[in-house]
FIKEKE-389044 format. One line per field, with one value per residue (C-alpha): residue number from 0; chain; x, y, z. Coordinates in steps of 0.02 Angstrom, whole numbers. Layout:
BEGIN
n <- (NUM;...)
chain <- (A;...)
px <- (X;...)
py <- (Y;...)
pz <- (Z;...)
This chain:
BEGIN
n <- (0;1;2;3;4;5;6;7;8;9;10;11;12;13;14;15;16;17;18;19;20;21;22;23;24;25;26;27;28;29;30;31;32;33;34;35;36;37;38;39;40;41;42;43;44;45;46;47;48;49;50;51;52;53;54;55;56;57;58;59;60;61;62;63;64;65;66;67;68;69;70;71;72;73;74;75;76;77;78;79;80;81;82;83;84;85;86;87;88;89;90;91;92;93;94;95;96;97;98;99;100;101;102;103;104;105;106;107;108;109;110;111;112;113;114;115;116;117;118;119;120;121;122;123;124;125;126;127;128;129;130;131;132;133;134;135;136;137;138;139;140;141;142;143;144;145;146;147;148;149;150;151;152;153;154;155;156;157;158;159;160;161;162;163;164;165;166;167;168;169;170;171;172;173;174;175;176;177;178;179;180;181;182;183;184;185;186;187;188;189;190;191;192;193;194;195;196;197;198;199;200;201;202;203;204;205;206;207;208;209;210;211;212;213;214;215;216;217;218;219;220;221;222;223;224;225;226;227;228;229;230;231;232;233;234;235;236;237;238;239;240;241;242;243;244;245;246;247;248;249;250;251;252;253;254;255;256;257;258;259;260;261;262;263;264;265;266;267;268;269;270;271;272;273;274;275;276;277;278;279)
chain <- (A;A;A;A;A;A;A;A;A;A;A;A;A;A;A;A;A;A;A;A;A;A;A;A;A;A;A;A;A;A;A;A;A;A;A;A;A;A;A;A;A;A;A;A;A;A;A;A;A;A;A;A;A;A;A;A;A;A;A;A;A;A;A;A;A;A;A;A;A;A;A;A;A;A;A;A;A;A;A;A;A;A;A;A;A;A;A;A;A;A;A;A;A;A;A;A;A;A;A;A;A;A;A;A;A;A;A;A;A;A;A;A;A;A;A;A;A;A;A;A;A;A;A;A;A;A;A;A;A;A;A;A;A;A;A;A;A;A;A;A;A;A;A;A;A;A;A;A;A;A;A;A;A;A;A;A;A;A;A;A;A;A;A;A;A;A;A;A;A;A;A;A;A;A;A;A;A;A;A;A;A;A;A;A;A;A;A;A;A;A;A;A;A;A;A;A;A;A;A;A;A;A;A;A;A;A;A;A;A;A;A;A;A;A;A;A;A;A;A;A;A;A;A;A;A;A;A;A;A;A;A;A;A;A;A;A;A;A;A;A;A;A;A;A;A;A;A;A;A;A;A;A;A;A;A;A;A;A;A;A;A;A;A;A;A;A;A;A;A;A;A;A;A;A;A;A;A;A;A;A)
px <- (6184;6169;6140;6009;6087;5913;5862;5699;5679;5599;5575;5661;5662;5691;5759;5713;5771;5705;5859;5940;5796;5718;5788;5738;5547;5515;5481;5554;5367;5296;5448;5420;5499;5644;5672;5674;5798;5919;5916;5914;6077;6182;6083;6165;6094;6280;6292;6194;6151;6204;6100;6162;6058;6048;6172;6014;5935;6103;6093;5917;5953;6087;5978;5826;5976;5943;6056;6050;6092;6158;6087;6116;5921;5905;5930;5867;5853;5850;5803;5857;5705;5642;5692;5509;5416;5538;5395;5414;5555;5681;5663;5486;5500;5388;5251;5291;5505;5553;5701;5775;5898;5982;5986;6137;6164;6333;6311;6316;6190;6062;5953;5984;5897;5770;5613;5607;5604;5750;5704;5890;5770;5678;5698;5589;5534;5475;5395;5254;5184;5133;5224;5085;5130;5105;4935;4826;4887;5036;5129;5156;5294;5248;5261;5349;5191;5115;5113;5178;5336;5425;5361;5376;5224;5350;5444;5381;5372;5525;5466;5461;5623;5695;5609;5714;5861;5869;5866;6019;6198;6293;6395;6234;6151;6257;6199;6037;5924;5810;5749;5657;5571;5485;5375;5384;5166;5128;4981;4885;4904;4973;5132;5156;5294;5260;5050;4960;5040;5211;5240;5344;5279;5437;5341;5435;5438;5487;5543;5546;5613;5557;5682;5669;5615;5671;5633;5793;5854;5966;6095;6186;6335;6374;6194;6170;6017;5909;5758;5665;5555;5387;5365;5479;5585;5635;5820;5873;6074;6013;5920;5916;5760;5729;5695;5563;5620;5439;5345;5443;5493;5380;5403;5466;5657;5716;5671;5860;5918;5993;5974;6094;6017;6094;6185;6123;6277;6183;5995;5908;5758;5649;5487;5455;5526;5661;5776;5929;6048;6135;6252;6267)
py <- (8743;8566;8462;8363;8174;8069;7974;7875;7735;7804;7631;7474;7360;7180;7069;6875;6732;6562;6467;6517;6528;6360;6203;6059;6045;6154;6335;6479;6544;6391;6372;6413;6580;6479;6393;6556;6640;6522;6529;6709;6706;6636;6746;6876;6984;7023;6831;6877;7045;7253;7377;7559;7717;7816;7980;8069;7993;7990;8207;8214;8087;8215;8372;8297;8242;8046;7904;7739;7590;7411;7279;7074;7083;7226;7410;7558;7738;7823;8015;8161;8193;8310;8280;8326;8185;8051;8033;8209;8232;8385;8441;8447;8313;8332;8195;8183;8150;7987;7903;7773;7609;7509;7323;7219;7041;6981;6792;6723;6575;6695;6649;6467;6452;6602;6580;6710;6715;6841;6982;7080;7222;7255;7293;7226;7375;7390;7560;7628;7718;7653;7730;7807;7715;7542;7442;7452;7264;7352;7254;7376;7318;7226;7249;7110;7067;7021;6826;6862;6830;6915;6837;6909;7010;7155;7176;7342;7381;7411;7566;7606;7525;7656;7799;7723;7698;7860;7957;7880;7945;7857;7760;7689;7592;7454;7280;7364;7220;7302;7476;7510;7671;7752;7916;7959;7957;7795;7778;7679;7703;7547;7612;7779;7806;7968;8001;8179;8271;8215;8097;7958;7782;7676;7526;7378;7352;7182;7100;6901;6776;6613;6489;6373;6220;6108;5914;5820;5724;5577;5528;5375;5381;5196;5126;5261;5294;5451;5466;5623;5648;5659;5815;5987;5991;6152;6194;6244;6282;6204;6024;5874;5830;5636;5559;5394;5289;5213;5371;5504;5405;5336;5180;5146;5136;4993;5017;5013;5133;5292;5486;5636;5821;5923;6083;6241;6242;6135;6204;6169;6250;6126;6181;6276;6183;6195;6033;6000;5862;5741;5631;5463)
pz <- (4665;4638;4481;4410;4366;4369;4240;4203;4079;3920;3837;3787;3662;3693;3570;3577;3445;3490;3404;3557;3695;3647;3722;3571;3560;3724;3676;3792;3791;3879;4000;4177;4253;4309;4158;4073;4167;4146;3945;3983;4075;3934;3791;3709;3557;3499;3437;3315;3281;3300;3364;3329;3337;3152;3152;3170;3325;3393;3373;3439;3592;3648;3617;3719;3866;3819;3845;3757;3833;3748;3857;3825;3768;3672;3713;3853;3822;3971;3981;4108;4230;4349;4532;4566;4455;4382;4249;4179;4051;4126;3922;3856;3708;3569;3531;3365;3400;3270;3344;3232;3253;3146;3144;3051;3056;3085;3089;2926;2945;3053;2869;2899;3075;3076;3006;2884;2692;2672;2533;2502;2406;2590;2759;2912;2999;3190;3220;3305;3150;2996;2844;2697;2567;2677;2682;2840;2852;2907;3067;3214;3338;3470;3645;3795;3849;3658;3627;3419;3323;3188;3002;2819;2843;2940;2760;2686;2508;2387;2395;2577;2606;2461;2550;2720;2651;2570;2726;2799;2806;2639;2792;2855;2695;2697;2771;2854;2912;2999;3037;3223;3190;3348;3370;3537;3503;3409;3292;3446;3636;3643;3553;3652;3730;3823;3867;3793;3955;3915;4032;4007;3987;4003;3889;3839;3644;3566;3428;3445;3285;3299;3258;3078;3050;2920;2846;2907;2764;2818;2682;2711;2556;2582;2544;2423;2518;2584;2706;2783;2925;2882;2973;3006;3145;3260;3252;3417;3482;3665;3701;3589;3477;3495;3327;3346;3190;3199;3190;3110;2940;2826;2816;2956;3021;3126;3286;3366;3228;3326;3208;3262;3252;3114;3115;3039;2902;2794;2729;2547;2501;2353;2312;2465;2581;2687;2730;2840;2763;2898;2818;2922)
């Protein structure tokens, strides 16, 4: 008697963050397929970030005979199928299944060059279904082929980040960014997983930061002096973002005078806004 090994993707989630997939003003989304791949082949999520399944999704992915998967992008769970249709689970799995991962951020200035307004009494959740006590505005997680990035408006409620948070293991609260809750039915067909037969859908989930941008504020110490661009420029770890004295300063810079990009050590926020000092 032999034995069943195959697997079929159940889904994935992909993880983008343009600090590192833009190259100075040209965005990753605009680049052409080659262009892309080659960000892609230096891009790794575990610069920045940890994805770990919950102690309770880890239980269930063994009971239902599912493996996950780290990738460079993001994360695969894979799922034991029949030898007879690689799109039906070998273990019936029920529609309603919630399978939850964790997301911590290990790189202290990921607040400096994401564009997010960090809120340490909430979580950003990715799911599939939205939670009761959440508006109808309520952000569903997008999938690879959606156009959208990641803003404030995926923060849930004090309350439904309690209600989260409270339905973790003690060893799991700590430093909890970000909470991708899946039902293996989503509210929407869109965010199914598996279709009303059980049949596995393999979709591609994702969840894509854009990268900051900040008023660079030149400080030159001898003169005592300070000037900032008259518009917000993307902070990027690849490419170099020209600076036109003419244009970008008002009044005007000389025309021979040379600026340097800054790093993302050094970020202000006054009033709003968000600046990047350069000390020349």
């Amino acid at each position: 008697m032999g034995f069943n090994l195959t697997y079929g993707l159940l889904f994935e989630v992909t993880l983008f963050h343009n600090y590192f997939l833009n190259n100075g003003v040209e965005t990753f989304q605009s680049m052409p397929t080659v262009g892309k791949e080659k960000m892609l082949q230096k891009y790794s999520t575990d610069v920045f970030s940890t994805i770990t399944p919950t102690l309770e999704t880890h239980t269930a992915l063994q009971n239902h005979r599912m493996s996950y998967k780290k990738t460079k992008t993001g994360f695969s769970i894979y799922i034991k199928v029949k030898d007879t249709d690689e799109t039906d689970p070998f273990i019936k799995i029920p529609a309603n299944l919630n399978l939850k991962f964790l997301i911590s951020i290990k790189d202290y200035q990921f607040v400096n060059y994401t564009d997010l307004d960090f809120a340490f009494s909430q979580v950003l959740l990715f799911s599939n279904i939205k939670p009761l006590k959440e508006p109808i505005t309520f952000e569903y997680l997008p999938k690879i082929e959606d156009n959208k990035l990641i803003s404030n408006a995926y923060l849930v409620s004090e309350e439904t980040t309690a209600e989260l948070l409270s339905a973790l293991q003690p060893s799991e609260k700590q430093g909890v960014f970000g909470i991708i809750s899946l039902n293996l039915q989503g509210d929407n067909a869109a965010g199914n997983i598996i279709n009303d037969l059980g049949k596995i859908l393999s979709p591609n989930f994702k969840i894509h930061f854009d990268n900051r941008k900040t008023l660079w504020k030149y400080i030159n110490r001898k003169a005592t002096s300070e000037i900032e661009t008259n518009a917000a420029k993307p902070l990027t770890l690849s490419g170099f973002v020209e600076i036109d004295p003419l244009t970008d300063f008002t009044p005007p810079e000389p025309v021979n005078s040379h600026y340097p990009n800054p790093s993302v050590k050094s970020i202000t926020k006054i009033n709003g806004d968000y600046y990047s000092e350069i000390f020349i």
